[in-house]
Residue, then its C-alpha position, 0 to 999 in steps of 0.5 A: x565566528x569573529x575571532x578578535x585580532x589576539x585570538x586569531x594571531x595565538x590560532x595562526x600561531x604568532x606570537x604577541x609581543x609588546x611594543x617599543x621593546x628593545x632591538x639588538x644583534x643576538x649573533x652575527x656571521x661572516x664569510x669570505x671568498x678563499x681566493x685572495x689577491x694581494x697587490x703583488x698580484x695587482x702589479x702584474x695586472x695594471x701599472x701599479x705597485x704594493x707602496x703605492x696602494x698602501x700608501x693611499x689606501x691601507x689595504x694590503x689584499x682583498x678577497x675575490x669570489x668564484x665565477x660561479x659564486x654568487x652574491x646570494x651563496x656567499x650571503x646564506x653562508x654568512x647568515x647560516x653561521x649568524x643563525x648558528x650563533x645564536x641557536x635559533x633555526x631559520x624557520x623562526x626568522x620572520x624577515x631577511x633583509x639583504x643589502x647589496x649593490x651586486x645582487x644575483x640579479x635585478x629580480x627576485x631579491x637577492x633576499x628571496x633567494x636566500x630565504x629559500x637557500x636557508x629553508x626560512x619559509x615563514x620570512x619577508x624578504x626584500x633587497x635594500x640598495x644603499x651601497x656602503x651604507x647598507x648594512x646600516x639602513x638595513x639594521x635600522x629597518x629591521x630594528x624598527x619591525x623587531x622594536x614595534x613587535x611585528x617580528x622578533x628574528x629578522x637576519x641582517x646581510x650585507x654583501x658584495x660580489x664587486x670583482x665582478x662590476x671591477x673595470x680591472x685595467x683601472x687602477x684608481x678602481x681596481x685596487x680599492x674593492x673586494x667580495x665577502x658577506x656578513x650578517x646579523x641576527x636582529x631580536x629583543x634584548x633587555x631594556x637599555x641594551x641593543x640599539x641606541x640610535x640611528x643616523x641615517x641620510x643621503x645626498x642624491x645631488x652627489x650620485x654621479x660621483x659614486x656610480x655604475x651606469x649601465x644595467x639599469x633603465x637609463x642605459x639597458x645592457x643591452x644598448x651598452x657599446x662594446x668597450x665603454x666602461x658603463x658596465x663598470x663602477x666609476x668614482x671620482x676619488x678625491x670628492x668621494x675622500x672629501x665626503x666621506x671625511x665629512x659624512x663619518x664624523x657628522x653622522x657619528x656626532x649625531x648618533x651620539x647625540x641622539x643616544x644621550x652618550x658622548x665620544x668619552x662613553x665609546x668603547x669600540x668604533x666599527x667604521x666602514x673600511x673603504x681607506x684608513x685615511x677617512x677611518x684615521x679622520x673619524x678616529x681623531x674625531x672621537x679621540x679613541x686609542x687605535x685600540x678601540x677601533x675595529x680595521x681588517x680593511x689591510x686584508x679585504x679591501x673595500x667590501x662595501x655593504x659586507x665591510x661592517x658587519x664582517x669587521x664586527x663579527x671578526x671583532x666579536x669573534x676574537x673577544x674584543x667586543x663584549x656584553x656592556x661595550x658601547x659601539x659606533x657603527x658609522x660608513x658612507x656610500x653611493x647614493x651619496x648616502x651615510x650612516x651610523x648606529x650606536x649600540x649597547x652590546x648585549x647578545x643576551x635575547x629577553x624572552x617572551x614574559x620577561 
């Protein structure tokens, strides 16, 4: 017997849902290391001190893992506090994206080995490398499964174990970057809310300013000489500043052009937190009051992946950001890569029928 494709999801038990629907974030979670490392710390580190740090960059201290703390447990406990929220159990996740340039390892996925942390036996998996832009990339992808009706919950994480991949005698490097993991349920909410947009782009003519060399299958570990700082990250600070201000306010323009609304509708900027002079830029570019703007990079520094979903859980966490609010979400990174969304934030799920 020839069962019909309708027929045969209902006997399979999966559900049927209708195309073009809309995609939001129904809850999301964080989680950060205990360990903090202030810059007073850093001064007895390397040749630096707490003024000049701040001056440059804003942030005050970050969050270090343990060493045997790795990207993926930090990631599930993250997506477990997200799952929580929004009362849906991880057997009923469909599709777990993890965004990372610190995975356990190159294979499996930092992904599946989250699925399994989670018991989310049902979901697809993958890692998704885009560096400060994952958390972006990878909510645009999993909006796309959620939106067309393939999946209905798909978990969203970005997260970092940078002090790990830190040349710690560096003080250009050393100074800028932090651990943690934040994460986003992905599922249907009414029409006219969730996502709006999303602009997306990449500039590989730029990847030598934003890189970590070694590891790979240009330059293997194993051929890596003792001493050299392959193993470590490496960016060219002043072109990355002058790239990042560009790619922020391009991508922010474009995400709300594409979504129909101008700076005048914007009720909260959730941007990368990587150094507030670029955050000022963007600021003035959509002309909000400090208010409107989420920052926490004064106590995390620059978690990459991580930075904009933990600033948009402590937001939403804190009862900044409510139902109806209309948000940029916008960052940059390696690759050289950009992003930015915007969202109309509901985190009421429509249900099957409605």
């Amino acid at each position: 017997m020839v069962l019909s494709q309708e027929k045969f999801k209902e006997k399979a038990g999966i559900a049927m849902f209708r195309t073009n629907r809309a995609a939001g974030i129904l809850a999301t979670g964080r989680y950060l290391p205990e360990k903090v490392l202030t810059n007073a710390d850093l001064e007895k580190m390397v040749e630096t001190s707490d003024e000049w740090i701040v001056t440059r960059t804003g942030i005050k201290e970050r969050r270090i893992s343990r060493q045997d703390e790795a990207s993926s447990d930090m990631a599930t406990a993250a997506a477990q506090q997200a799952l929580d929220k929004a009362g849906i159990a991880a057997e009923q996740v469909d599709l777990i994206i993890v965004a990372t340039v610190t995975p356990d390892m190159f294979f499996p996925s930092t992904a599946c080995i989250v699925q399994e942390k989670l018991g989310a036996k049902r979901a697809a998996a993958f890692d998704l490398s885009a560096a400060c832009s994952g958390f972006l990339y990878g909510t645009s992808v999993a909006a796309q499964f959620v939106s067309s009706g393939t999946y209905r919950y798909a978990l969203v994480i970005g997260v970092e174990s940078l002090s790990k991949i830190v040349d710690w005698s560096d003080r250009s490097t050393c100074v800028l970057f932090g651990d943690g993991a934040g994460a986003a349920v992905i599922g249907p909410v009414e029409e006219g809310n969730g996502f709006l947009s999303f602009e997306l782009g990449a500039d590989g003519g730029g990847a030598e300013l934003l890189k970590l060399e070694a590891g790979g299958s240009r330059i293997p570990v194993p051929k890596v000489e003792p001493g050299s700082r392959e193993n470590y990250i490496h960016m060219a600070g002043g072109e990355v500043f002058k790239f990042a201000v560009r790619a922020m306010n391009t991508a922010s323009d474009q995400a709300l052009l594409k979504a129909g609304i101008t700076k005048e509708d914007v009720d909260f900027l959730v941007p990368h937190q990587a150094n507030l002079r670029i955050i000022d830029s963007a600021v003035k570019r959509l002309g909000l009051p400090y208010d409107k703007v989420v920052v926490n990079l004064n106590r995390y520094g620059n978690m990459s992946s991580a930075s904009i979903p933990v600033a948009l859980d402590e937001a939403v966490s804190e009862g900044r950001i409510k139902d109806g609010d209309m948000l940029v979400l916008v960052g940059f990174g390696g690759g050289l890569t950009w992003g930015a969304s915007v969202i109309k934030w509901s985190t009421k799920e429509k249900k099957e029928g409605e």
